[in-house]
C-alpha positions as CSV (number, residue, x, y, z in Angstrom):
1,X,101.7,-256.6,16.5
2,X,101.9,-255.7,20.3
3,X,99.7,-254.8,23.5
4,X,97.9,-251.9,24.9
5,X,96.5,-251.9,28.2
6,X,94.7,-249.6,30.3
7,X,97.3,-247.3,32.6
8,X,98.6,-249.0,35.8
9,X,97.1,-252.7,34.5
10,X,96.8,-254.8,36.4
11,X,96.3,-252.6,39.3
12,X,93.4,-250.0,38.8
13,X,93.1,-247.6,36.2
14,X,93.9,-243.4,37.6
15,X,90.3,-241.8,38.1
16,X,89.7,-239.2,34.8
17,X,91.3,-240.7,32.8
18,X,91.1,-240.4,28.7
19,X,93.6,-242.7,26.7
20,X,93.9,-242.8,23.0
21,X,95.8,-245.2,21.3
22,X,96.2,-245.3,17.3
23,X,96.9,-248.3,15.6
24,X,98.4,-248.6,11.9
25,X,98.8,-251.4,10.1
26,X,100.0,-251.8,6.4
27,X,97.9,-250.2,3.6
28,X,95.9,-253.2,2.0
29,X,95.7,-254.6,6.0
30,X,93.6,-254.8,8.6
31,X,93.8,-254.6,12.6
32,X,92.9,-257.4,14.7
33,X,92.1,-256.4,18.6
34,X,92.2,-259.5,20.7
35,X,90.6,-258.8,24.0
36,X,92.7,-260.9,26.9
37,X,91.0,-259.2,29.9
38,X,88.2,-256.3,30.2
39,X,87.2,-255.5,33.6
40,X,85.9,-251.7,34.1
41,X,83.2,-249.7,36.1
42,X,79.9,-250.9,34.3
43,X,78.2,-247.9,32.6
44,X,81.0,-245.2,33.3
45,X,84.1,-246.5,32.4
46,X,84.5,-247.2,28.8
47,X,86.5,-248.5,26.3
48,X,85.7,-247.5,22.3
49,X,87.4,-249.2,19.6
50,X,86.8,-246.5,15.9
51,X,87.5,-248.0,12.3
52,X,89.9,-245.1,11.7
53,X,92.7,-243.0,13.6
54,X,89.9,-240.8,15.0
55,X,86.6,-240.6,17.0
56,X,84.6,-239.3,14.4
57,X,85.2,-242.9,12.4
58,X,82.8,-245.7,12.3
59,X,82.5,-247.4,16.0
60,X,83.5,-250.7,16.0
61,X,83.0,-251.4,19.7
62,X,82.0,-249.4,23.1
63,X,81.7,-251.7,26.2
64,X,82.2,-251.4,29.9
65,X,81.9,-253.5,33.1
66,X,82.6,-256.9,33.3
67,X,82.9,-258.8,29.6
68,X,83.7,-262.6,28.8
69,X,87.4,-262.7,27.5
70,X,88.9,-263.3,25.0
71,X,87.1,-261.4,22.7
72,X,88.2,-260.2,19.2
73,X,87.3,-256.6,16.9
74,X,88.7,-256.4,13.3
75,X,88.8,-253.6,10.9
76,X,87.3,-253.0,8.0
77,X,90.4,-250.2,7.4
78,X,94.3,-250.6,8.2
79,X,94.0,-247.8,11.4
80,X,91.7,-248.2,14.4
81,X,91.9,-245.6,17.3
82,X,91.2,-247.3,20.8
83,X,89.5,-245.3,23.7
84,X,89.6,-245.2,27.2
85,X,87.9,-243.4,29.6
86,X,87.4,-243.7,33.6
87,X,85.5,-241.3,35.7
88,X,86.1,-240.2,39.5
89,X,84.4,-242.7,41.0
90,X,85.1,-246.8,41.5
91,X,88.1,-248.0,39.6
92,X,89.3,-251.5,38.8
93,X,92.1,-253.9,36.4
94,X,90.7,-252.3,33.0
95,X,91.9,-254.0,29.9
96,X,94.9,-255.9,28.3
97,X,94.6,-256.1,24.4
98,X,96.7,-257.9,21.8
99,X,96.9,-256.2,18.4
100,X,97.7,-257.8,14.8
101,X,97.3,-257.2,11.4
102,X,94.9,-259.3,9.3
């Protein structure tokens, strides 16, 4: 288990930004993203959650602007890969995540 959150949270998130995190779990387990706080630039800043360590997996989630937290994305597999991405324009708090294994 542990946390990712988007760079400088909670102050804004850098402009151009592309983060990638990869979370395992034990084989036979499943990864539980638990959405504390999601706060981005509706329709340009996102944040992708893949069923697999890369972006060519199954998307679980994409989402950006202002969502209702907490908010939870399980697996189906024991790696998801987490995206972020901000353009050059408005930025704000982004995201705090808790991740477990199922």
């Amino acid at each position: 288990s542990g946390t990712i959150k988007s760079p400088n949270y909670p102050m804004p998130y850098p402009h151009l930004t592309d983060c990638r995190w990869t979370i395992r779990v034990k084989p036979g387990s499943k990864v539980r993203l638990l959405f504390a706080f999601f706060e981005t630039q509706q329709g340009v800043d996102f944040i992708s959650v893949y069923d697999g360590p890369t972006v060519n997996e199954k998307l679980l989630m994409t989402e950006s602007g202002s969502v209702p937290t907490p908010f939870v994305v399980n697996s189906s597999t024991n790696q998801v890969l987490v995206r972020f991405t901000s353009d050059g324009d408005t930025s704000l708090s982004g995201f705090l995540a808790v991740y477990s294994s199922l």
